[in-house]
Every structure is written in C-alpha cells, then in structure tokens.
C-alpha positions in Angstrom: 0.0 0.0 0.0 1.9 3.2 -0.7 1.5 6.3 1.6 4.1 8.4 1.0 7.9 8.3 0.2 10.2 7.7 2.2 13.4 11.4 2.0 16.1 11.8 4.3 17.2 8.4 4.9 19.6 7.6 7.6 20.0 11.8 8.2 21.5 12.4 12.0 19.0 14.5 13.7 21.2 17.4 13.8 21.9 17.4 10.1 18.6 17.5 9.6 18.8 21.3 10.4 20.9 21.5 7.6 19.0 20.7 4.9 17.5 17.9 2.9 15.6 16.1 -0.1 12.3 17.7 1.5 10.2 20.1 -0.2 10.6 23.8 0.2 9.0 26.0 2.5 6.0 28.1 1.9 6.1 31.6 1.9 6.7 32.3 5.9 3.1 33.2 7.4 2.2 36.2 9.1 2.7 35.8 12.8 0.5 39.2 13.7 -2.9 38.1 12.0 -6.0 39.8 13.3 -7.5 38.1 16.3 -11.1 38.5 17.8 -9.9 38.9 21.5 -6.5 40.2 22.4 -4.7 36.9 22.4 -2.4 36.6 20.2 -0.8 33.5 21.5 -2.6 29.8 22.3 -0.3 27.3 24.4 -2.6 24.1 25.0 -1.0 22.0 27.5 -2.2 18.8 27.2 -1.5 16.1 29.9 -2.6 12.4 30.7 -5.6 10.7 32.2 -6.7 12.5 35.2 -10.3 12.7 36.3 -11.6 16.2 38.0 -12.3 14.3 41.4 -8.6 12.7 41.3 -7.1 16.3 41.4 -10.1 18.8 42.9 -12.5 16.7 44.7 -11.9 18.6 47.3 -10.5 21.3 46.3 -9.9 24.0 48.2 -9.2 22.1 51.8 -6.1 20.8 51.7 -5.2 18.2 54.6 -2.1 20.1 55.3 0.0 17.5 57.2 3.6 18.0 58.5 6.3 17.2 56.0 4.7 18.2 52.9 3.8 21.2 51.1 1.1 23.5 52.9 -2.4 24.4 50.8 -4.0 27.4 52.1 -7.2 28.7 50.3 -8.2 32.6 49.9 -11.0 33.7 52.0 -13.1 34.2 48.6 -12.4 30.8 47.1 -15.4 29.7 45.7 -16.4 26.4 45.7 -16.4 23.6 42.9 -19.2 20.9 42.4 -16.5 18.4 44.5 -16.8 15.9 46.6 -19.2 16.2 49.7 -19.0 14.7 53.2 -22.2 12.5 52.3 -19.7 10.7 49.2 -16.6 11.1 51.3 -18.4 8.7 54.2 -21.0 7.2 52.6 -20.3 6.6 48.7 -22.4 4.2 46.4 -19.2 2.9 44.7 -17.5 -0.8 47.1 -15.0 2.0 49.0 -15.5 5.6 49.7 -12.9 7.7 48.1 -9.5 8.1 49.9 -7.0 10.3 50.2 -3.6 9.6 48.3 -0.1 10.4 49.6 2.6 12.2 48.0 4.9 9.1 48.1 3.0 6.9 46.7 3.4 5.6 42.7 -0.4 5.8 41.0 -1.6 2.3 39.8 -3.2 2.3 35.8 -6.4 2.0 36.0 -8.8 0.7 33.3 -10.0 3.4 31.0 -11.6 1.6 28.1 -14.4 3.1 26.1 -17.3 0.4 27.0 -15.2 0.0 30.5 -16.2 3.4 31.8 -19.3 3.3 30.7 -20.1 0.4 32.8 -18.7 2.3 36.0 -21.1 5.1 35.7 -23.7 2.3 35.4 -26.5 4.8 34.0 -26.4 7.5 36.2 -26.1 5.6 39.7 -22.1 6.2 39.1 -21.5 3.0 41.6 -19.2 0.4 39.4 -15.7 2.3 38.9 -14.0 -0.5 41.7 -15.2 -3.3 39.4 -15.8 -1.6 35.9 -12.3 0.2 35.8 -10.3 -0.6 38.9 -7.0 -2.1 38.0 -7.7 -5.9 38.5 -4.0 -7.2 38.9 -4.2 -6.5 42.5 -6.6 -5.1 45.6 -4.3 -2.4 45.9 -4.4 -0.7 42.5 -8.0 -1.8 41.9 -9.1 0.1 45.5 -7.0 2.9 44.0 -9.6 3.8 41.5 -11.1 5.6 44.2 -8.4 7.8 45.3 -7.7 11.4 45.1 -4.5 14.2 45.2 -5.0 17.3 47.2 -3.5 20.8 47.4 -0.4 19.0 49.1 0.2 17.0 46.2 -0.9 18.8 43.0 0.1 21.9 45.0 0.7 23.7 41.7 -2.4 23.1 39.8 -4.1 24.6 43.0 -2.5 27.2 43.3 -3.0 28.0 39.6 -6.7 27.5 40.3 -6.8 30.3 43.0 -5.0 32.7 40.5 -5.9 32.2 37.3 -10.0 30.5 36.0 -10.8 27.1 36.3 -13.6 24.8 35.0 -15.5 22.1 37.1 -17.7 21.1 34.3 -15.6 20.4 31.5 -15.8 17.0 30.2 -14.0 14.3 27.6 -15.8 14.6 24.2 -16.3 10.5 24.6 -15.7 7.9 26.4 -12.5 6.3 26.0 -8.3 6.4 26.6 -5.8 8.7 25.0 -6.3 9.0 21.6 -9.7 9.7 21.6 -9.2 12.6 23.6 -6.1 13.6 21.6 -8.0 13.5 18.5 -11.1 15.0 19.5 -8.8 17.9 21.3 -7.5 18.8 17.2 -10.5 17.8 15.4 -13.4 17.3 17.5 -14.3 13.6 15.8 -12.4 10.1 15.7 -13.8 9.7 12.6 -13.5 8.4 9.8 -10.8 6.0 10.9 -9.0 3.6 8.4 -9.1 0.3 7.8 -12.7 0.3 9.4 -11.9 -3.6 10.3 -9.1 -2.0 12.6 -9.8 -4.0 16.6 -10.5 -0.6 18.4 -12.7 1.3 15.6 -16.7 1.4 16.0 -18.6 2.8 13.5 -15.7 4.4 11.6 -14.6 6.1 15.2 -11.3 5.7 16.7 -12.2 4.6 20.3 -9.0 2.9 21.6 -5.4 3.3 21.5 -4.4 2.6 17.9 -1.3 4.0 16.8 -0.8 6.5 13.7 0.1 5.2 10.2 2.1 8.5 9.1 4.5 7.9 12.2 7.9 5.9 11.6 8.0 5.4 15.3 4.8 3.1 15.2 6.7 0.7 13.5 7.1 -2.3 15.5 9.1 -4.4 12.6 11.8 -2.3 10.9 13.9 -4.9 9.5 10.8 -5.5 7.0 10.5 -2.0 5.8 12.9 -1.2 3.0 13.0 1.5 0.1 10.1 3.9 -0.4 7.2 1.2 -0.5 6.4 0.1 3.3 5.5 -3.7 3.5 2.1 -4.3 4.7 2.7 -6.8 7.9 4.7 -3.4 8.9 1.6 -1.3 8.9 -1.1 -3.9 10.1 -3.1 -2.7 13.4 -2.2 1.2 12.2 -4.6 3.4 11.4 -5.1 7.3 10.2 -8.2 9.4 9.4 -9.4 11.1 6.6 -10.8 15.1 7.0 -9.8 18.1 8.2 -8.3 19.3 11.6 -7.6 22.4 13.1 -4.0 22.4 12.0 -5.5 22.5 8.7 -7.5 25.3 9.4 -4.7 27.6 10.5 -2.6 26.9 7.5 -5.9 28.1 5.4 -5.6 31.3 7.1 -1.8 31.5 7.4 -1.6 31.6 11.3 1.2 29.9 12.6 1.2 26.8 15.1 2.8 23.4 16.0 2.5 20.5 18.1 5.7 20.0 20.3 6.0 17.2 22.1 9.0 15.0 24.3 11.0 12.6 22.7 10.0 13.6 19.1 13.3 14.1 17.4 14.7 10.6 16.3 17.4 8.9 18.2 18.4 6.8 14.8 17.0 6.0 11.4 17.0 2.3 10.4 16.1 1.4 6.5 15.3 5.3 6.5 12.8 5.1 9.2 12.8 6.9 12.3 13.5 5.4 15.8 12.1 7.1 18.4 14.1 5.1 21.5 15.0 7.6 24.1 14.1 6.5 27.8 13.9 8.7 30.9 13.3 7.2 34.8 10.6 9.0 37.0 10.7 9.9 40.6 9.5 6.7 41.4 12.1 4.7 39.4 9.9 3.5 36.7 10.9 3.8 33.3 8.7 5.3 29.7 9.5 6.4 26.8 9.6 9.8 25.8 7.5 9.8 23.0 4.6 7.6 22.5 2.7 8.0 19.3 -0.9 7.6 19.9 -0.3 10.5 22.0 0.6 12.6 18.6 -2.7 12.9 17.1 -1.8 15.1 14.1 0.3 11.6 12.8 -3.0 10.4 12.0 -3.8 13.3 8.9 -1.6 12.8 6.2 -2.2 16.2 5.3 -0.6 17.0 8.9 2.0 14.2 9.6 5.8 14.2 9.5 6.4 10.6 9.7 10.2 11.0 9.2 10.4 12.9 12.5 12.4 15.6 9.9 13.5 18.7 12.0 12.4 22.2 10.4 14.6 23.6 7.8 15.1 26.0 10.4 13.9 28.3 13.6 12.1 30.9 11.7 10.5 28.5 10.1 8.8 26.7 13.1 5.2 27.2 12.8 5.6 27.6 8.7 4.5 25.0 6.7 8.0 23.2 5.7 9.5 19.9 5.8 8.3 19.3 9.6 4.7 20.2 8.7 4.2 21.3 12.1 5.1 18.9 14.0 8.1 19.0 16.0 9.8 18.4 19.6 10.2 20.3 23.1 13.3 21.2 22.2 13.2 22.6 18.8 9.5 25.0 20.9 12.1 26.6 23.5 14.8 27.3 21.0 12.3 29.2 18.8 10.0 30.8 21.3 13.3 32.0 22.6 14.7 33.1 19.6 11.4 34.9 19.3 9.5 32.8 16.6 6.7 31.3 19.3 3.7 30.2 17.2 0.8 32.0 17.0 -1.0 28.7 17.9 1.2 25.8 20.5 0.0 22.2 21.8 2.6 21.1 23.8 3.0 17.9 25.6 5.4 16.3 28.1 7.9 13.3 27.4 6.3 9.8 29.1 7.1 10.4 32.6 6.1 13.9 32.5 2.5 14.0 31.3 0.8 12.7 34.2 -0.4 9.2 32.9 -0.5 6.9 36.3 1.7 3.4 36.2 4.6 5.6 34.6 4.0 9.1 35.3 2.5 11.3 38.6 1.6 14.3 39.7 4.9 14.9 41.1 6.8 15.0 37.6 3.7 16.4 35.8 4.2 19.4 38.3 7.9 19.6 37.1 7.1 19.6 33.9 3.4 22.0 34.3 5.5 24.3 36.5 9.1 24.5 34.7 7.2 25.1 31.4 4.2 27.9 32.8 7.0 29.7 34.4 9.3 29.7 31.3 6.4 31.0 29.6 5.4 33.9 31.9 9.1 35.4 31.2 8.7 35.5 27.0 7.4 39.5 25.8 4.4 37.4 24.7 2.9 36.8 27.9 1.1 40.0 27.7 -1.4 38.3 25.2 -0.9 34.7 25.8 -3.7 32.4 27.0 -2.1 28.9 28.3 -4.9 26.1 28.2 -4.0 22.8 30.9 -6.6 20.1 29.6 -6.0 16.5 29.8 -7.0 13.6 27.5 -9.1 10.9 29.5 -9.6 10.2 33.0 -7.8 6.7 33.4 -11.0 5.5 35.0 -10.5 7.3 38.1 -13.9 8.1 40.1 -15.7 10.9 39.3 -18.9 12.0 41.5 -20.6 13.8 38.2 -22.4 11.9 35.3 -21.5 12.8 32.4 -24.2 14.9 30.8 -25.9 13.2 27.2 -24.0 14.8 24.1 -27.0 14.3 21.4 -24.4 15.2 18.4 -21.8 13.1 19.2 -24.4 10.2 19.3 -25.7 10.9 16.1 -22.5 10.2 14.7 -21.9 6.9 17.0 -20.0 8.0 19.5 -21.3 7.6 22.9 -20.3 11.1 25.0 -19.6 12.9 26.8 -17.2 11.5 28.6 -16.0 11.6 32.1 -15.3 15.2 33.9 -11.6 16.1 33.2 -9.6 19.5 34.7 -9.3 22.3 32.7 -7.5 25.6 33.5 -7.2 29.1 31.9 -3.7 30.8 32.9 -3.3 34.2 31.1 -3.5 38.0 32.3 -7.2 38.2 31.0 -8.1 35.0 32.9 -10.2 35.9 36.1 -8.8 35.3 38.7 -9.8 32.9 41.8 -12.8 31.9 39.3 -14.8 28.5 38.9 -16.4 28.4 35.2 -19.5 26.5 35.4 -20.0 25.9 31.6 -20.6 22.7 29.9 -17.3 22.3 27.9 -15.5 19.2 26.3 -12.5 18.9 24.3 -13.6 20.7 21.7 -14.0 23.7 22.8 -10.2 24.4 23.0 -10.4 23.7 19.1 -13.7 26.2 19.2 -11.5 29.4 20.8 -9.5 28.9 18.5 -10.7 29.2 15.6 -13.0 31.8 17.1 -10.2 33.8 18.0 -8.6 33.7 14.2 -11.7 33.0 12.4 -11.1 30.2 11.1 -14.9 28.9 10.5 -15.4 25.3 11.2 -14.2 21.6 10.8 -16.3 19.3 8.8 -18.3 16.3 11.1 -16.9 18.3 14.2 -18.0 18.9 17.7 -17.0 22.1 17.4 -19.6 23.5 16.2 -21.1 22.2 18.9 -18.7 22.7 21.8 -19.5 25.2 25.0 -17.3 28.2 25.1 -14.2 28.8 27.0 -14.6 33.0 27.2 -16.4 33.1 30.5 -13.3 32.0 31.8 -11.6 35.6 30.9 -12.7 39.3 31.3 -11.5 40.6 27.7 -13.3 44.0 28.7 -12.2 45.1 31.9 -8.5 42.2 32.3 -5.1 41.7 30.8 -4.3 42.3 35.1 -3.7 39.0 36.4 0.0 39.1 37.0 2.1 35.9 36.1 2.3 33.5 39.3 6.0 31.7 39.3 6.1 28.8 41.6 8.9 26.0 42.6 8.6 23.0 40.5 9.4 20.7 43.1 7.1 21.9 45.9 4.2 23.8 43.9 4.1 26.8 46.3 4.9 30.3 45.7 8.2 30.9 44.5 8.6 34.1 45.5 
C-alpha cells in the first residue's frame, strides 16, 4: 500500500537542520494576524488521564500534614461541584474515596471506552472499583477511588486560586488517550482507516491505535525497505481522513505546531525513524519519551511528519516546511526563545512527564506544568498569551458527576460525553480565583480557537457544537492577572 515516500534516509537529527531532499517552504506566514480577542498567543498543554475528582474533589481544603507542602485557600475561594462529606463517608461505589499520599506511585487504571461506561452504570455512578479498577491487584484496583489534594498537586491549586478554572468540562467520549487527543485537534475520531481496525466502532477511533504516518509506530523495521512500506509493517495502524484544526490555521496562514517530548529521532533504520530515548521518573519507573498515539496530528496525512524531519530551520517553526508542524520540546524553547513562538502551541510532556498513572504522577507532571508555565510567563508574549492545561481521558479514576448526554456526538456513534476532566485558563485576562460552570468538552479548545482567528469550522466536528471557553476571561475590563512563578518541586509560591 503506498502512503508516502520515504526522503532523508539515515540523516542524524542534527543534520537535519541542515537541509535535505524535502520540499521547500511556503512563503513564511504572518505571525501578527487579526484576532477576535487580544490573544495573540494559544499554548494548550495537554496532559494524561486524570479525572476532575482525582485532582479537585476537594478542592480548596487541603489536609495540610507535616512534612509536605502547605495548601492554604483565599478567603473568597469559591467552591467547585467536589466531593461532599455524604460521598466522602458514605459513597455508592465498594469504598468511599481516599485520600492519596505524595509518596505513593499511582496504579493504571482501566479506561476503556465500554469500561467506563459500565462504571457510571446509567447515572447511579456505583461500578468504577469493578468496571475500571486495575484488577491485577486489591491495591491498585481500590486505588480507582483515590484522590490528590493541594499538598500533592500543590501547583495546579494554586494555579486554580490565580488564574480560571472549570468544574464542568468534560471528555468529548468515552475512551483512553487517543480519543481525547483526537477530539482535542478535530473534534471527531472519525473516519478512521481500515474500518476492520480492533478498536474502531462505527468508523470512530475509540482505543489506543497507533498513527500510520508515524515511523515510530513501527514495530518491525527490518521488513520495511525503500520507499514502499511492506504491509505486515503497517497492520493494526490506522489514520483518518478530513480536516483538523491544524488545517485550518494553515488556510488562514496563522502559525502553530504541536511539540511534544522525545519527538526528534534517536536513529534511522532502513530510512525510518526510531524514536528510543528513555527517561526514569521519581519513582524509578521507566517510559519512553514519546509515544505516538499521544501525537494525534500523525493520524492526517495532510498533517504528519512521519520522518520525524527537523524544520529547515527556527524561523521557520510554525511555517508550513519539511516538519509540517510537527516537532519536539526542544526545537519549541529554541524558537520561542529566539522569538518565533507560534501563533497557535500544543505542547505535551515526554512519558514520565505528562501525568499518565503506572509511569508518570503528579509529582513529575508538576515539574514539567510548573518548569514550562514559568518559562512561559518570562517570554514579551505573555502580555497576550492564554495557556490552556486540559487533559486527554480520566484513566478510570472516580468521578462524582455523570457525564451529561451529548445528542451530536451520538448521532454520529459516539457515545459522549465523557468523564469530567480539569481544565485551566492561565493568562493576564483569565479571572482570577474563578470557577467556570459551563458545559465544555475537548472541543472547545479547538472552538476558541478558531474563534479567535476566524477560522470557520471543521467538517463532522463537535466544534460546532462545543461550550465556550470566554467566560473564563474578562477581555473588557482584564489583561491584570499578573504571572504567578512557583517551585517545580514543591508547587508553592516561589517568590
């Protein structure tokens, strides 16, 4: 089956910098177009399987004991639709939610698409211990239940008391990371090829699959030679057909990239990128830094750089070149430093950074949340920047709140929404110390966006659909919330 040809075979990734068989860059976009609201700059960061319970159940009363990092609330915090002391004590689920400690290593729980279903158990929300507690032991199944407070996910809390947060933003479906990634850039999982794929229903992308247009999906190098890929090598892959937003921005020549850990190559083998690089957690545990069903722009061909190739150069990140967008950490600090930040950024954290429990936690998501906001407070564009923390999928952990019924996304087969997910506005037009009590999903990232740049819509998209992310700013009266800096290992104040 031929899907695209193989150029730059065998290329070290720092000579990819200098130049290539690729093809040429467009003329360079304008970085200044005319937005609806005075952000000029979108940074979505987009972390890994956390229910709202699991970090804000009871948010804002911390426990506060000795030894770990203090949580105190403002006077005028308002309150979130958390957990009470009636589901504390007396929950309908086999245990009543528990607090977890900071030294403890998060168990995987199950976050299927049919599996949490089941654990909401139409509306009575009383199966998440048997539907998607881990079943390999007691301990990680009874985990399921468990939640973080402000001594743990210090950061994120203290984000939430000076910058917006929602408590009713939700997955756009059911289902793990891919899902969510997909529906975060195009607001579907559809149409997903071949059909026949284990994990697509109805055309829709509901499990992990990983992308076709992605060298580092390849499990079986050895069998992939020359510029034709041989099919055992692509069985179980899969990419969609349609738009997304990156498609979008290029129509109306805004700049923007997805970044993400681990993306530049560590070899090319028969001229295909390996993707091998490692790194250990807190904990001990070892990931990889890049995953590719966490990439979900390798699923559009018209999107994809399956080579891994770098840009042809730092002005050019955010152009349409040989990288088509898509690009690593690394290559986002050296241009937002060298003052070429995208117009529009999704950026997202190497394996043990992004938050996924059974090789991540909140302890190196904060690095990585706190390490990056701060870094991003300090560039000139901060004055007009709107930073977005959303997260894919839940990972099965309890959540008090049924999802609501999404009537469009069951017209096209999908069953959503999904389960309740954090989601934070950090900017200096985001109110401050503010709940937002508006039905989002995932796709309403995608909707301010192309809002913002006028962009009109995707095709088959929730977006159209999506609740709106504005009440979570004051564009009349703001741009006064002053940057907050905190200490990546402790989450408090840094000052």
């Amino acid at each position: 089956m031929k899907l695209f040809k193989l150029s730059c075979a065998g290329l070290a990734v720092g000579a990819l910098l200098q130049g290539c068989a690729s093809h040429s860059p467009q003329t360079a976009m304008n970085q200044a177009q005319p937005t609806t609201t005075p952000i000029k700059h979108v940074v979505v960061i987009f972390d890994e399987n956390i229910s709202f319970d699991h970090y804000f159940g009871t948010y804002p009363h911390a426990t506060n004991p000795a030894g770990e990092p203090a949580f105190h609330a403002k006077a005028d915090t308002p309150a979130v639709n958390g957990l009470t002391t009636e589901l504390l004590e007396h929950n309908p689920n086999r245990y009543n939610p528990f607090r977890m400690v900071r030294n403890q290593e998060p168990c995987d729980q199950d976050h299927g698409y049919e599996a949490e279903q089941d654990a909401y158990n139409g509306g009575l929300v009383n199966q998440f211990v048997s539907a998607t507690g881990n079943k390999h032991s007691k301990v990680c199944q009874r985990q399921v239940m468990g939640y973080y407070d402000g001594n743990t996910v210090t950061a994120l809390w203290n984000y939430a008391q000076h910058f917006a947060m929602s408590d009713n933003s939700y997955g756009t479906i059911f289902g793990p990371s891919t899902p969510g990634a997909l529906n975060l850039v195009a607001g579907r999982t559809s149409t997903t090829y071949p059909s026949n794929t284990p994990g697509v229903k109805q055309g829709n992308l509901v499990s992990d699959v990983d992308p076709r247009f992605d060298d580092c999906s390849y499990k079986d190098v050895e069998k992939a030679k020359g510029a034709e890929l041989a099919t055992s090598v692509l069985s179980g892959l899969v990419y969609v057909k349609g738009d997304n937003i990156g498609t979008l921005l290029n129509a109306k020549q805004v700049t923007w990239g997805w970044f993400e850990g681990g993306f530049d190559p560590t070899s090319y083998h028969n001229g295909i990128a390996r993707c091998s690089a490692k790194s250990t957690n807190v904990f001990g545990g070892q990931a990889n830094d890049y995953i590719p069903h966490h990439e979900p722009f390798q699923y559009f061909k018209s999107t994809a750089n399956p080579h891994h190739l770098a840009p042809s150069s730092l002005a050019n990140v955010g152009h349409s070149d040989r990288a088509n967008h898509q690009y690593s950490l690394k290559t986002f600090w050296s241009a937002a430093e060298q003052g070429h930040l995208p117009a529009v950024s999704f950026l997202k954290a190497k394996g043990i950074e992004d938050g996924h429990a059974g090789y991540s936690n909140p302890l190196d998501e904060q690095h990585f949340l706190v390490r990056t906001i701060n870094r991003l407070e300090k560039l000139p564009q901060w004055k007009n920047m709107a930073i977005v923390i959303a997260y894919d999928d839940s990972d099965g952990y309890y959540d008090h709140v049924m999802p609501p019924k999404n009537q469009f996304a069951n017209r096209s087969g999908r069953h959503g929404f999904g389960p309740r997910l954090p989601l934070l506005v950090i900017s200096p037009y985001a109110k401050p110390n503010f709940i937002d009590h508006t039905l989002t999903d995932q796709s309403s990232i995608a909707r301010f966006i192309e809002n913002n740049w006028q962009l009109g819509r995707m095709q088959n998209s929730m977006d159209a659909h999506a609740g709106t992310l504005t009440h979570m700013f004051d564009f009349k009266e703001g741009g006064k919330t002053k940057a907050l800096i905190l200490n990546p290992t402790t989450g408090e104040s840094a000052s």
